[in-house]
C-alpha positions in Angstrom: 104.0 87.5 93.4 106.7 88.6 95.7 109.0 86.0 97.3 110.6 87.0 100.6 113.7 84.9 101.3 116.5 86.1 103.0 120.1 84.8 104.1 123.2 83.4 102.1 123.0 81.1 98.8 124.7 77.6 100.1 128.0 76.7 97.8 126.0 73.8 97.2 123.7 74.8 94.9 126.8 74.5 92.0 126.0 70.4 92.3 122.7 71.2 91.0 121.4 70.7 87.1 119.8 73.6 86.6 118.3 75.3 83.6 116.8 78.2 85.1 118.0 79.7 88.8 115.0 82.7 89.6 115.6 84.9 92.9 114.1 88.0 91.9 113.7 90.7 94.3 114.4 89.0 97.8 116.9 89.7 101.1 119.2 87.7 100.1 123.1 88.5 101.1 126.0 87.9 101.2 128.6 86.9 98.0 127.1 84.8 94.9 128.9 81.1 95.5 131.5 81.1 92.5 129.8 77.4 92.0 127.0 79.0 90.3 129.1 79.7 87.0 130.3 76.2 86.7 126.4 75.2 86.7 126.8 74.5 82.7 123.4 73.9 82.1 122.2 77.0 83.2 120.2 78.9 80.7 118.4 81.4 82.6 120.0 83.1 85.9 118.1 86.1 87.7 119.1 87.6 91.0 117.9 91.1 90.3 116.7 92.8 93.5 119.0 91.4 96.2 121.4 92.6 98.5 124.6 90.3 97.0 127.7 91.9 97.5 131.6 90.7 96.7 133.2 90.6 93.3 132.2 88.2 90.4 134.4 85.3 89.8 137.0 86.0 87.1 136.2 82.8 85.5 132.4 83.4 85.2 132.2 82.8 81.6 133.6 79.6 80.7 131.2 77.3 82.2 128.2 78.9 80.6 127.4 77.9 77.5 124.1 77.8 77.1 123.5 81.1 79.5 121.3 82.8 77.6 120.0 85.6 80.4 121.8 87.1 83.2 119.9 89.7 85.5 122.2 91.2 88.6 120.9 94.3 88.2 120.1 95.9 92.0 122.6 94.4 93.8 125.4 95.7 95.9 128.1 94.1 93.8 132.0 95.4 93.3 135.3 94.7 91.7 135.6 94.5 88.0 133.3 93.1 85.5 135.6 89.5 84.4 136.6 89.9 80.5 135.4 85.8 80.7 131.8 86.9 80.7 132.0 87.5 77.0 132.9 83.7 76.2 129.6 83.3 77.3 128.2 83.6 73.7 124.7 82.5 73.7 123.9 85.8 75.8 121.0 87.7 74.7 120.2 89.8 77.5 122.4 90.8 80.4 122.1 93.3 82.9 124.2 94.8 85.5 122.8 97.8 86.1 122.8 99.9 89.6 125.9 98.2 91.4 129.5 99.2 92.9 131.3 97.7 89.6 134.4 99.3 88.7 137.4 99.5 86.6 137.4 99.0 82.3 134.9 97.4 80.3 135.1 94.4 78.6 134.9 93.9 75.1 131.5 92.7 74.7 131.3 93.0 70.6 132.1 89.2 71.1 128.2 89.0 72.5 127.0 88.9 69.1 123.5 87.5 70.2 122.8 90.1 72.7 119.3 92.3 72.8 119.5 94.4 75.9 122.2 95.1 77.5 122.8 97.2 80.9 126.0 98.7 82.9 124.3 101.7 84.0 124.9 103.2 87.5 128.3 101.8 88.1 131.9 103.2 88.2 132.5 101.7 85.2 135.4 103.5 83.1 136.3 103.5 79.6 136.8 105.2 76.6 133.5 105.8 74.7 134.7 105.5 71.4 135.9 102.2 71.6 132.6 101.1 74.0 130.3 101.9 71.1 132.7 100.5 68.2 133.1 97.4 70.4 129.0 96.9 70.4 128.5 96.9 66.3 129.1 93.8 66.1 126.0 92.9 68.5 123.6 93.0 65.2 120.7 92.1 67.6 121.4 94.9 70.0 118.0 96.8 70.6 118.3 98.3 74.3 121.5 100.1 75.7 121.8 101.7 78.9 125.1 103.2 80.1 124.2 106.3 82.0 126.1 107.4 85.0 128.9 105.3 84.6 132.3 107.1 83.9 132.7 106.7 80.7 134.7 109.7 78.7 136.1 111.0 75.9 135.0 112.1 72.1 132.4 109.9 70.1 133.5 110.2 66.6 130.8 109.2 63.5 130.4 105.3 64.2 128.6 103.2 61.2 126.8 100.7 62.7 125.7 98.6 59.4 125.3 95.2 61.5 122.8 96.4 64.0 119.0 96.0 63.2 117.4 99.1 63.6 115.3 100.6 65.5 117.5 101.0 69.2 117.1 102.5 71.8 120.5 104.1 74.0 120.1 106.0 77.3 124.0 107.5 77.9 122.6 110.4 80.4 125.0 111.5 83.2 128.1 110.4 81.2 130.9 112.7 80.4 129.9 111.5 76.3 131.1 114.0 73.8 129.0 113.9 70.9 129.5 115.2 67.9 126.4 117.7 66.9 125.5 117.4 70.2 122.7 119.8 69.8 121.1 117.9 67.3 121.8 114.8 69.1 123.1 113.4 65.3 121.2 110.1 64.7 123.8 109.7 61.9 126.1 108.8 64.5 125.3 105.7 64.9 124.5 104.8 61.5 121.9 102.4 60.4 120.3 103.0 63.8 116.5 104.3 63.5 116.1 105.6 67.0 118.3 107.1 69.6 117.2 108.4 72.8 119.6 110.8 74.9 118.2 111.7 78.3 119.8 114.9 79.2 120.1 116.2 82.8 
């Protein structure tokens, strides 16, 4: 079912209990109320599909405990990704993809819990050797997507011996030095059954 509901979320809403705050794919605008990361109850929060611009609240992560899924995927979001996010621990799936993000990325190996994970399409920087050696910790990891962000530099063999196999990685439209890049080197990544690179 589509929803069509437009305007500006009301500060308001971070008096609320919530366990689950759903807004997929509407109008709405404007910046997300910094209230809504002090919800602590919140377990699920989805505003894929909107038009929310501004930057994320630098705090974002320390009043979430229980957050286990964050969609802002489709949004019109900037500024830099808050290093707090990753004291969110209970995180399984989080996705930022396709937004005006920029600047370094946080260390999310301390996301141990997550499953699918999402920066893609941003102006996200970095080096990718320590992007990758940050995510072996996430042993639960199964879904990656980091292409067209601006990631650089070599990727040396990585072991991986904490992540379940199989995963799946798109990396296309990255400046991603691989090693073997011809044979794409599934050894890279270690323990990992299955890597997809999408080339362009």
């Amino acid at each position: 079912m589509d929803y069509i509901v437009a305007g500006e979320l009301p500060a308001e809403l971070g008096n609320l209990n919530l366990l689950e705050f759903n807004v997929h794919r509407n109008g709405l605008s404007g910046s997300i109320p910094f209230s809504m990361f002090n919800i602590s109850t919140l377990e699920i929060v989805d505003m894929d599909g909107n038009y929310f611009s501004g930057y994320l609240p630098s705090m974002m992560g320390f009043s979430l405990p229980d957050l286990e899924v964050l969609y802002l995927s489709g949004n019109r979001l900037s500024g830099v990704i808050p290093s707090s996010i990753t004291n969110a621990s209970k995180l399984t799936k989080l996705d930022m993809q396709d937004n005006f993000l920029t600047g370094p990325i946080p260390n999310f190996g301390d996301l141990r819990l997550l499953q699918k994970f999402s920066i893609a399409e941003n102006n996200l920087t970095g080096d990718s050797w320590r992007f990758f050696y940050s995510i072996t910790n996430c042993r639960y990891l199964k879904f990656l997507k980091a292409f067209e962000t601006k990631l650089s530099g070599v990727c040396k063999e990585l072991s991986c011996p904490n992540v379940q196999p199989p995963m799946v990685i798109h990396t296309a439209r990255t400046d991603l030095d691989f090693h073997d890049h011809e044979q794409m080197k599934v050894e890279l990544l270690g323990e990992i059954d299955w890597v997809v690179f999408y080339k362009c």
